[in-house]
C-alpha positions in Angstrom: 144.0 222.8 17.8 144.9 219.6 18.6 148.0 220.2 18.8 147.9 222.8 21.0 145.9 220.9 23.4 149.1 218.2 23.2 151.3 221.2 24.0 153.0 219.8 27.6 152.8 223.1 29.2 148.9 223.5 28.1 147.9 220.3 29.3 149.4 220.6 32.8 147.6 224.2 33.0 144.3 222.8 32.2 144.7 220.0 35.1 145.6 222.8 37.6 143.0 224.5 36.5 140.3 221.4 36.7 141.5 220.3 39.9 141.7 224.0 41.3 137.8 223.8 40.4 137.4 220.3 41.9 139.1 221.1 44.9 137.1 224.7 45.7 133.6 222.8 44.8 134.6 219.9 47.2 136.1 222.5 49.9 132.2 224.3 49.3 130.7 221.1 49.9 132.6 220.2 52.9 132.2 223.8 54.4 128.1 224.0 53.7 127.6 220.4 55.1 130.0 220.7 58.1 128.0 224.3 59.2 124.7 222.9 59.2 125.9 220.0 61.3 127.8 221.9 63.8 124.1 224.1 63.7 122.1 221.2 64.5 124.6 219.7 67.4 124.5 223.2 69.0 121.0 223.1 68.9 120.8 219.6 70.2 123.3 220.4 72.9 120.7 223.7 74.0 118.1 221.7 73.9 119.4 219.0 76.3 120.2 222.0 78.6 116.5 223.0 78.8 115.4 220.0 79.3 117.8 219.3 82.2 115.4 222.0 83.7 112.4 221.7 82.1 111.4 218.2 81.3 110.2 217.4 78.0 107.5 215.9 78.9 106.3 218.9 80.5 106.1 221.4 76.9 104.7 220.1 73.7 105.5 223.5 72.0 108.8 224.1 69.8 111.0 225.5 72.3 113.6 226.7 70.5 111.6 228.7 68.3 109.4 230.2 70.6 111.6 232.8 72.3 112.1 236.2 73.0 115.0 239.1 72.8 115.6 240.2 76.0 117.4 243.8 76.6 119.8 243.8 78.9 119.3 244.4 82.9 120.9 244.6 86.2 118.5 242.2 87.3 120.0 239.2 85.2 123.6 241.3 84.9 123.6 240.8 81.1 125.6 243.7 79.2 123.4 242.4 76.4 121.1 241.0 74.6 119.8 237.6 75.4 117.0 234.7 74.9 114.3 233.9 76.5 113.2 230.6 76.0 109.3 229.8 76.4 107.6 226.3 77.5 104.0 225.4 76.8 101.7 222.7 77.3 99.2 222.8 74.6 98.9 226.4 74.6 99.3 227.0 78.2 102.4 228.6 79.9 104.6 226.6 81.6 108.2 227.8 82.7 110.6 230.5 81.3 114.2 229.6 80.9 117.0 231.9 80.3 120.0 233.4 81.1 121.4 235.1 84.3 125.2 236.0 84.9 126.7 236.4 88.2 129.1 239.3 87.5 131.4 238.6 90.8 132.6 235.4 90.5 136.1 235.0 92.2 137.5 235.0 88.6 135.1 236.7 86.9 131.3 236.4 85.6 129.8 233.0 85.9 126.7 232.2 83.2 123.6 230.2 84.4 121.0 229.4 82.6 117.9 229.9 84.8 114.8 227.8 84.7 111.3 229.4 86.5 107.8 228.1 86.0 104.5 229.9 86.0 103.7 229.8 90.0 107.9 231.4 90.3 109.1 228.2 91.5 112.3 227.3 89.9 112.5 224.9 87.6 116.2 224.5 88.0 119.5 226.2 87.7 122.5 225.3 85.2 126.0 226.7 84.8 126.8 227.4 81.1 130.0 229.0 81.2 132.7 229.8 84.5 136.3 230.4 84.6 136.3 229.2 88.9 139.6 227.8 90.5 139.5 223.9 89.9 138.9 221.5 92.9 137.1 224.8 94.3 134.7 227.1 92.8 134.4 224.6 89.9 131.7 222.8 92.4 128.7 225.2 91.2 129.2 222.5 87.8 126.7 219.8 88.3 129.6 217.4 86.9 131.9 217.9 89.9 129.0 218.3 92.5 125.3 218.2 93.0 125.3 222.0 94.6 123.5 223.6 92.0 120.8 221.2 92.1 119.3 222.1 95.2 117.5 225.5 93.4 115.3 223.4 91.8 111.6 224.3 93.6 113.1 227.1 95.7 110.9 230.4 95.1 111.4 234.4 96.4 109.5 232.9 99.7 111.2 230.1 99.7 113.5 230.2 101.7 113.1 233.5 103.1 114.4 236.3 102.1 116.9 236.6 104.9 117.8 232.5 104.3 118.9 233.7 100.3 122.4 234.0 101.2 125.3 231.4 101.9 125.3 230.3 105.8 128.9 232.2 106.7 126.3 235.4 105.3 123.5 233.9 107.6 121.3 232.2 105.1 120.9 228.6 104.1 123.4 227.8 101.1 126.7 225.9 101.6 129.3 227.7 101.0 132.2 225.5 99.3 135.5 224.9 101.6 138.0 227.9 101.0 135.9 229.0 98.1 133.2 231.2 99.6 132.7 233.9 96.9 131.7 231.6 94.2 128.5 230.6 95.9 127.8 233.5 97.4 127.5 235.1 93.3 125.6 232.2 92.4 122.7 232.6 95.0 122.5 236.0 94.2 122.2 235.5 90.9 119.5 233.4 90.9 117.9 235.5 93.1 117.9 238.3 91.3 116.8 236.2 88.3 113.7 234.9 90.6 113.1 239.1 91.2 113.0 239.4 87.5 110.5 236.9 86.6 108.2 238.1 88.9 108.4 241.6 87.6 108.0 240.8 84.3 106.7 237.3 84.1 103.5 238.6 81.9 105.6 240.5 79.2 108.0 237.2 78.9 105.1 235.1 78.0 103.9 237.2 74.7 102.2 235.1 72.4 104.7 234.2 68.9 102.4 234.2 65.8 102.1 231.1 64.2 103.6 228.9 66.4 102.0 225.7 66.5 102.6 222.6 69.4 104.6 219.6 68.0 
């Protein structure tokens, strides 16, 4: 037996076949603890979003976890499913945030995520995802301009409805220079998303079992 262990060709075998096992286990390793920490920054970086709408401050529930599958609408132009995000103050409702898409960007569909408290005041609007001409539409991104910050506290009646357009439409919103269509699908958006809310702001604030405030 010993001898066969000895064997050259036996002994090289069994290290391939040790390290083959080392290597997979440390590969597993690797794998399980890089998933759970790319889980916990993208759940970091969404909850930095909401709370660039929503201050912290504001919500002592767990955010995150109370939410709700949405189907999809015209109203928000989502093809499907998305979450509703819910924010309460010990036990009373605060703001819903969630998503909206603008379907006629100038280079396609432009993703906000859409802040709206109780009294259907918005909390603030946020571009997620856009594929806009740079140094032109890319303006709606609150790191190239501070457009899409002026939503925050606008309502349905505020500005009127006539004023919910960009001015070159005859509302109130700057339009950006040479880049007209990008805003003008952004306001829209959001006022479609403010249309939603009010329609079915009762329904998006169904009490989750069990969930308990921080």
């Amino acid at each position: 037996m010993k001898a066969l262990l000895n064997h050259p060709i036996l002994k090289v075998s069994l290290m391939l076949t040790l390290f083959a096992i080392g290597f997979t286990a440390l590969v597993a390793i690797t794998e399980e603890s890089t998933r759970d920490k790319i889980s916990e920054n993208e759940r970091q970086t969404l909850l930095k979003a909401i709370n660039a709408l929503v201050d912290k401050k504001q919500y002592n529930n767990d955010i995150l976890l109370d939410t709700m599958i949405l189907a999809p609408t015209a109203e928000l132009g989502t093809h499907e499913e998305s979450t509703v995000f819910r924010a309460r103050k010990d036990g009373d409702n605060v703001a819903a945030i969630f998503t909206s898409i603008a379907p006629d960007g100038y280079s396609g569909k432009i993703k906000l995520l859409v802040g709206v408290y109780m009294d259907g005041s918005l909390a603030g609007v946020r571009v997620i995802s856009h594929k806009e001409t740079p140094g032109l539409g890319d303006k709606i991104n609150e790191k190239k301009a501070d457009w899409i910050l002026q939503f925050k506290g606008l309502s349905l009646t505020k500005p009127t409805e006539s004023n919910w357009k960009v001015k070159k439409d005859g509302g109130q919103f700057d339009q950006f220079t040479g880049a007209t269509i990008t805003p003008r699908a952004v306001v829209s958006a959001v006022r479609g998303s403010l249309h939603y809310f009010a329609l079915h702001r009762d329904e998006l604030f169904i009490p989750v079992t069990n969930q308990n405030a921080d």
